[in-house]
N, C-alpha and C positions, 0 to 999 in steps of 0.2 A: 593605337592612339585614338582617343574620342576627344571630336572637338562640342565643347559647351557653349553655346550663344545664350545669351540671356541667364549666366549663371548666378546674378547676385540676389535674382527677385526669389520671389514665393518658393514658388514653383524649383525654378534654379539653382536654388540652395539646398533644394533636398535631394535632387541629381547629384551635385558636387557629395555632398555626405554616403548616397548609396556606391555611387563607382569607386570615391574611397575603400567603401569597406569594403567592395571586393577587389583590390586590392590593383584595379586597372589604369593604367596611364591614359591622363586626359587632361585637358588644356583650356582653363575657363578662356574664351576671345571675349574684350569686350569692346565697344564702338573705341576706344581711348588706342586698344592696339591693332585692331584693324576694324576701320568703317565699312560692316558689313551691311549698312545700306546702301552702297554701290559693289555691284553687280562683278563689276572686272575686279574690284580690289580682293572683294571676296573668291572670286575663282582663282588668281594667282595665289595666294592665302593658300588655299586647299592646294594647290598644284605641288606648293614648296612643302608644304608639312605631308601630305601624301597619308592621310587619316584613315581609320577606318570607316569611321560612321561619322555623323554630326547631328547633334541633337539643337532643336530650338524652341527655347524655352521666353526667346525673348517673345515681346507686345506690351502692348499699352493699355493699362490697364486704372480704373475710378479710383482718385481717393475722396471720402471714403469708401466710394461705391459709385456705382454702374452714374450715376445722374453729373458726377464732373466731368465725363464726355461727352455730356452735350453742348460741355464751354469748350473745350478743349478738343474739337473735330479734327483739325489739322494733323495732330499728332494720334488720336484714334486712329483715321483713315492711316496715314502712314506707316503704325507698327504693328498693324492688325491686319491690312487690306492688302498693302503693297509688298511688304517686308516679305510674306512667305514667297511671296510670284520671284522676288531677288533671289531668296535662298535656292530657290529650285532651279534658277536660272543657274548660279554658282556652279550648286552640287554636279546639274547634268553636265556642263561646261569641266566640270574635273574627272567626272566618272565617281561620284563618291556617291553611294547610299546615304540618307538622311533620313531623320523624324522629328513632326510638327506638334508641338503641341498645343491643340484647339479646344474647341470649345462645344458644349453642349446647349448652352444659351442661344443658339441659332434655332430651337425647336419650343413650343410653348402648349402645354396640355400634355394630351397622348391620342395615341391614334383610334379610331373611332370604334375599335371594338374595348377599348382603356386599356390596352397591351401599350409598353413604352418605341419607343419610335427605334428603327432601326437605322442601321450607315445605312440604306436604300434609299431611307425616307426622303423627298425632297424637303430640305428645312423650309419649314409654315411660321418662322420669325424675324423677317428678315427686310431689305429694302423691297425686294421683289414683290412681297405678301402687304407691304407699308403697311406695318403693323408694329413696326419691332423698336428699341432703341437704336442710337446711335452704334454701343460698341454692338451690338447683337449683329447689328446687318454690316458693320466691318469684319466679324467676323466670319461671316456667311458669304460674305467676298471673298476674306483670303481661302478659303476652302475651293471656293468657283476659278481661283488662280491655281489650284494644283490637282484640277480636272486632269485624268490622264499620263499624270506621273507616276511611272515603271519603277520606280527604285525610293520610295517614299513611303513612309508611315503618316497618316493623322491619326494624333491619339486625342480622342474627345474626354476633354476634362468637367469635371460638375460639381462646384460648391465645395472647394477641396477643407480638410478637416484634420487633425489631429490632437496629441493631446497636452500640448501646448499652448499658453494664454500665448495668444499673438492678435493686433488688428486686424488679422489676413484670416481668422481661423475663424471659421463658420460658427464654431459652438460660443467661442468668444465673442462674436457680434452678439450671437442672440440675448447672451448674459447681460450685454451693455444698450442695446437698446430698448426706448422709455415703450416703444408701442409694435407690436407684430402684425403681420397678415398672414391668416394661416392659409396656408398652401401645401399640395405634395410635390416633393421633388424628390430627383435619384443625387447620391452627393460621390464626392468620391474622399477615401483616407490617402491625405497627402502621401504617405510612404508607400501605400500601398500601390497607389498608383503611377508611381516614379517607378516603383520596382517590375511594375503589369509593362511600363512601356519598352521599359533595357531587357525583359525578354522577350518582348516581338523579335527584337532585333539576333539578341544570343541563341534563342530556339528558332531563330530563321523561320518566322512565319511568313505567310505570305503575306506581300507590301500591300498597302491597304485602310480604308477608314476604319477605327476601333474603337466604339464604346467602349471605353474605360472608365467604369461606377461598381460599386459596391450594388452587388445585386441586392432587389430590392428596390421600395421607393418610403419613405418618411411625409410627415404631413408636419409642418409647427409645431403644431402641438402635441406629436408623438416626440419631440427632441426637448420640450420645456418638459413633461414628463420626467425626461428620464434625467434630463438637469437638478430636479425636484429630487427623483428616485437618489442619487448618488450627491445630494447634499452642497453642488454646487453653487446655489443661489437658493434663497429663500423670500425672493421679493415677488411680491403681486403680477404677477405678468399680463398686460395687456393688449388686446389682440381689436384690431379696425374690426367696423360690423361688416362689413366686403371692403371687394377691391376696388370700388366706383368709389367707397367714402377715400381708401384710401389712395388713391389715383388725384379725389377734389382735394385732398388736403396737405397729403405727406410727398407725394413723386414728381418727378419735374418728367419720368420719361417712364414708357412701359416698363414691366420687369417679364423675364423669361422664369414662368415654374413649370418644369415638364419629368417629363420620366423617360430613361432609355432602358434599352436593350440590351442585354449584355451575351444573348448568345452566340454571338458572331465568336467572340474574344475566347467564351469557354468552351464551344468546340475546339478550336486554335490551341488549346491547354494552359490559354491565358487567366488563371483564375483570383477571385479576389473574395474577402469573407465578405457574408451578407451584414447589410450594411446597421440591422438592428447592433449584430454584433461587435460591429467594426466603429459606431457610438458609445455602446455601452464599456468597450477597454477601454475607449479615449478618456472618458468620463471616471471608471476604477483608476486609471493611471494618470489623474491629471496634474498636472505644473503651470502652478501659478508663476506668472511675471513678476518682478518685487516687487510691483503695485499694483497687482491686479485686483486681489481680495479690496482691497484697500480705494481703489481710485476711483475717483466718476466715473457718470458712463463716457462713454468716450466716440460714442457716436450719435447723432441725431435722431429725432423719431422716428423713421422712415423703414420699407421691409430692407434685412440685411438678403434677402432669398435672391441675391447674385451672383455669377461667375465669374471668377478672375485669376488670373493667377499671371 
């Protein structure tokens, strides 16, 4: 038995559809059937179901985007900062193994020889660095909350993707917003990396922080390219002259573009296709929403180059 936290969001949803189809017994929990932000409710939970693993998929997360949590702090801190230090209180209090799923937005650039950042790295995005946004440096907290945890996965997630029009879908932002900032980032494909995190666990890797992206890194304008390339949109695409005009005029808080490392994960035998390629099937195999083709944009001018899930 797996238990699923935060099964209904983004992310959540593509958990529930992967342990489907292989064919495993697992149990969406959601706050409605047990209030897994308190601590004891959550460990007696586990104690009676008696799970194998627990995955958490919950957090809090911008709508549209990274800048509504700089209204909404209260609940940032709370599902991003506090929420994992709970879950690992629970899990150790049951004896259950767990996996987190975080975030790559706690790191901005690449490291100084432009290799991408590794789990060693200390995150350079964050409150520590005061540099970072709101959710960047809650989630650079909840990471500093499972210092030390023996029976725990973080799986770092980045700019998730698939090929599916969804609001939540990277290639689908970029389609609907009026103006761009180009930047390189590492991204990761939704499926892919739901499937990279259920085998840490099945091939028993060792517990541990894990880049999880589509080796590789993408720049803007190598992704409106290839939107162009595969006939998805054919409008003008406009791009800010930097990130200073676009910081004075479109962003209410910094954004995280960085690149990681992914050879921790593929010694491990954790591997995932390079992320040119891992675009360009999205993009051959794409599904439009019933109004996708069809609708306005549907988000503001501002970069969509954020993490969420």
């Amino acid at each position: 038995m797996i238990i699923l936290l935060g099964g209904t969001g983004y992310v959540g949803g593509a958990f529930q559809k992967h342990l489907g189809a292989l064919g495993l017994p697992f149990e969406v929990v959601s706050r409605k059937t047990v209030d897994y932000t308190h601590g004891g409710r959550l460990a007696a939970f586990l104690r009676d179901r008696r799970p194998e693993f627990v995955i958490n998929a919950a957090g809090f997360t911008g709508r549209p985007n990274v800048d509504a949590c700089e209204v909404a702090k209260g609940e940032c801190l709370a599902g991003n900062a506090l929420l994992p230090g709970i879950i690992r209180s629970a899990c150790e209090a049951a004896n259950v193994p767990w996996g987190h799923v975080s975030s790559g937005c706690i790191y901005t650039g690449a490291r100084p020889d432009g290799s991408g950042f590794r789990e060693v790295d200390t995150p350079n995005f964050s409150f520590r660095t005061n540099n970072c946004s709101f959710y960047s440096g809650c989630k650079a907290l909840g990471e500093e909350l499972l210092e030390g945890a023996e029976r725990c996965f973080i799986w770092r997630l980045r700019i998730p993707f698939n090929e599916v029009d969804s609001p939540r879908n990277y290639i689908s932002k970029m389609m609907r917003y009026d103006r761009l900032l180009d930047a390189r980032n590492s991204l990761s494909q939704l499926e892919e990396f739901v499937a990279a995190c259920f085998r840490c666990w099945r091939q028993r890797v060792p517990f541990g922080i894990y880049n999880l992206t589509n080796p590789g890194s993408v720049s803007t304008r190598d992704v409106v390219a290839l939107i162009r390339k595969f006939g998805l949109s054919s409008k003008p695409f406009e791009f800010f002259d930097s990130e200073e005009q676009f910081m004075a005029t479109a962003a209410k808080t910094p954004r995280s573009n960085c690149v990681l490392d992914v050879s921790k994960a593929q010694a491990a035998g954790i591997l995932m296709d390079p992320v040119h390629e891992a675009l360009e099937k999205a993009m051959r195999t794409w599904e439009w929403s019933a109004d996708g083709r069809a609708s306005k944009p549907a988000f503001p001018s501002i970069n969509p180059n954020v993490t969420e899930h």
